[in-house]
N, C-alpha and C positions, 0 to 999 in steps of 0.2 A: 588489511585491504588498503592500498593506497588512493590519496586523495580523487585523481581521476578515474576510479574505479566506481566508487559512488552514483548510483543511480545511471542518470545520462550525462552525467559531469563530460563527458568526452566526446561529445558530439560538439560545443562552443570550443573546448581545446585543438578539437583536431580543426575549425574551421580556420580559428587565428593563427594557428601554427602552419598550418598548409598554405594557406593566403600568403602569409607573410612569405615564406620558402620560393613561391613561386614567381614573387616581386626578386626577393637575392638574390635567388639561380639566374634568372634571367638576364640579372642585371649584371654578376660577376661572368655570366656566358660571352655578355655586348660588350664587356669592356675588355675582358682575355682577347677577343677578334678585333679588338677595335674598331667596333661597329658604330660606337657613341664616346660621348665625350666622360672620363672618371666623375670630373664634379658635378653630382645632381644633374643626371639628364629627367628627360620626362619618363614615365613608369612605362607608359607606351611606346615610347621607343625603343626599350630595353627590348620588345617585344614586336620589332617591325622586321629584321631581316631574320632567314633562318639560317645557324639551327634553332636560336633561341624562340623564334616565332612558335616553332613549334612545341618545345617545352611550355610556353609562357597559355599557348591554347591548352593544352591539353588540360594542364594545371586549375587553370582556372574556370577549366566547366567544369572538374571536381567540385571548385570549390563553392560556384554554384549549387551542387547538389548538395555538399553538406550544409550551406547558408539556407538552404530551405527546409532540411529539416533538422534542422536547427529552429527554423522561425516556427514551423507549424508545429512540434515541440512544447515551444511558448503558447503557443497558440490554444494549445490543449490543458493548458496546465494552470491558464490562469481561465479556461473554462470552469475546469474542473473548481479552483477556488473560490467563483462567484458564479452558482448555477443560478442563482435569482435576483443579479443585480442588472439592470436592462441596458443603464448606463456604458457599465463596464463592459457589457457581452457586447455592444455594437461597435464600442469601441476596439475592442479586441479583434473582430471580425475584418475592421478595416486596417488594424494592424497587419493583417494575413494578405490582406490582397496588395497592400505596400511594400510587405515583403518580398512577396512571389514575382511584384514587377521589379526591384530591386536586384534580385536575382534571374530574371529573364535580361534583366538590362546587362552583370554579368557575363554571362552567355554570349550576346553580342557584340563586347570590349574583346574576349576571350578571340572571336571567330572571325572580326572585321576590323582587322590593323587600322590604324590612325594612317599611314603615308599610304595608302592603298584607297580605302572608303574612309572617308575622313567624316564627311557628315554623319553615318551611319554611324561610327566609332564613337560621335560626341551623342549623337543620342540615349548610347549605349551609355557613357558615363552620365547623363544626365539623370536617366533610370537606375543607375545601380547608389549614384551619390547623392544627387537630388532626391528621387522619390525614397533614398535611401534615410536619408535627414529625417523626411517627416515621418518617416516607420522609428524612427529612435525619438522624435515628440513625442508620441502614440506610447511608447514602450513606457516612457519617462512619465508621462500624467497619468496613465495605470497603474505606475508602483506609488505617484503620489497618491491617487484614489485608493489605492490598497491600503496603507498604510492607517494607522499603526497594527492591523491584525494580521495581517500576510505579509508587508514589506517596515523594514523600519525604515528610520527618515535619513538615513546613514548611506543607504543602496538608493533612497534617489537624487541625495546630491549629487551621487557620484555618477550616477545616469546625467542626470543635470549637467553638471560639466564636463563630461563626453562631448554630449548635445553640444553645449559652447562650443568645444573647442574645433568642431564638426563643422561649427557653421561658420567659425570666423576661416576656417582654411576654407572655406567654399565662398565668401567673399571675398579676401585675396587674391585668393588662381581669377576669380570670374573678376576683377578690378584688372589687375596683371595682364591677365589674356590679352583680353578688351587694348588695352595699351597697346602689348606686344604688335596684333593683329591687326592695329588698324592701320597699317598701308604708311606710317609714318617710317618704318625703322628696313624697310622695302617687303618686298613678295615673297608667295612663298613661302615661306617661313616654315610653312607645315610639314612639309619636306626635309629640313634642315636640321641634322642628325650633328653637328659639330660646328661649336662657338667658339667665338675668340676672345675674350677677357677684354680685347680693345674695340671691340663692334658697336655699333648703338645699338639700343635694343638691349645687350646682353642681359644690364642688371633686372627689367622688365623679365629678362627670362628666366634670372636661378627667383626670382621673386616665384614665379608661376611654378617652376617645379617642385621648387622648396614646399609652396602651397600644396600642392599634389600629393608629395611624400605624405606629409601632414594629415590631409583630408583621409588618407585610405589608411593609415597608421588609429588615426581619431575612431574610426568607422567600422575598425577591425575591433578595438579597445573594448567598444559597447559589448559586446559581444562575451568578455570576457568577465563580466557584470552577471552571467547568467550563471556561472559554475556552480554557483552556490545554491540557488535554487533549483538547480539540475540534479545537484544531489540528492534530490528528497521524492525524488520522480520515477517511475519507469513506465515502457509500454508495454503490453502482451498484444496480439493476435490469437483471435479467439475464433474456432473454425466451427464453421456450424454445419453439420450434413442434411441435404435435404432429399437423400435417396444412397443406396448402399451403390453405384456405378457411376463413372462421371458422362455414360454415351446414354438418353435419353431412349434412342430409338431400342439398347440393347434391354433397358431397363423396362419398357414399358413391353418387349416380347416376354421378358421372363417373367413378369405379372399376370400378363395374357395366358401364359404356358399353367404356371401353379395354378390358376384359375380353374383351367379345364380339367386338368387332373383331381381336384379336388371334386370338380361336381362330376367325375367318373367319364369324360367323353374321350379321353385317352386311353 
């Protein structure tokens, strides 16, 4: 049996792998048409005209759904290893609901281009990277509370410095931005799909994008922290019958019927 066969080991694989795939694709789609400029454009722009716009949506509410169950996943696993610690359960709990906005946010980069709805798009990142940050805290001070009986201290440095390097590429881009867009380097900007190495503004720009690569690269990583504990895991669907018919009205006639037959009135 190979390593990704293990338990749910392939649910966190297939998330980083696909993620990643559909930042590439999208990005070698925008540069083949030359849509964007080769060196580090923004990940969303890879994703503003089509065809790529549309590989780059589709992709990525995949990738949404395997990011959530993926997180609820976690969510059940480290129920299951602290069913009586109260601490850990609440915290865990809001790990879930960090996640699931994380991943609604997703959804919304995925469905509302950046040079189309711009504000909408930044909320969407907001949600997926922002509330995304403090679902990998949440994930990181769980495995420290876990530790040393469920996690060693080995798995949450390394969660630890994920986190870091999560949070320093989400103060760069929002430093950079901030610069970029503020009305010094002129308008517009948002719109602006190709730079010139001699522009002002420029190096504020591969600063911001550079950041972007970075943050969603960091962000995907964590993720890749769970393989291990995926392997020791799986789920079942356990069906419970609460009548031999799934139509009520058929079920409660053929009740009625055996009934009368029984006490001889048929």
């Amino acid at each position: 049996m190979w390593w990704f066969q293990q338990g749910l080991s392939f649910l966190p694989v297939a998330l980083v792998v696909w993620s990643a795939a559909s930042f590439v694709f999208s990005y070698i789609t925008a540069i083949v048409l030359h849509h964007v400029d080769p060196l580090v454009p923004y990940i969303s722009d890879t994703g503003t005209i089509p065809p790529e716009r549309c590989l780059f949506g589709i992709m990525l509410n995949i990738s949404a759904f395997l990011g959530l169950a993926t997180m609820y996943v976690r969510y059940k696993q480290v129920y299951a290893l602290n069913p009586e610690k109260s601490k850990i359960i609440k915290l865990n709990k809001i790990g879930l609901t960090l996640g699931l906005m994380s991943c609604f946010g997703l959804c919304i980069i995925a469905n509302f281009q950046k040079c189309i709805l711009y504000y909408i798009h930044v909320v969407g990142a907001c949600l997926t990277f922002g509330v995304g940050a403090i679902y990998m805290m949440v994930q990181t001070v769980l495995s420290y509370l876990m530790q040393p009986e469920v996690h060693s201290k080995d798995i949450f440095w390394i969660r630890l410095t994920m986190l870091l390097w999560c949070c320093s590429s989400i103060v760069s881009m929002f430093v950079s931005s901030v610069v970029l867009y503020s009305g010094l380097y002129g308008t517009n900007l948002v719109q602006k799909l190709h730079w010139d190495p001699q522009e002002n503004g420029y190096t504020a720009h591969i600063i911001s994008t550079v950041s972007e690569w970075s943050l969603a690269f960091s962000f995907l990583s964590f993720f890749l922290t769970y393989i291990r504990d995926f392997q020791k895991i799986s789920l079942r669907a356990v069906v419970s019958l609460h009548g031999q018919t799934l139509y009520n009205a058929q079920q409660s006639f053929v009740t009625e019927e055996q009934t009368l037959l029984i006490a001889g009135s048929i």
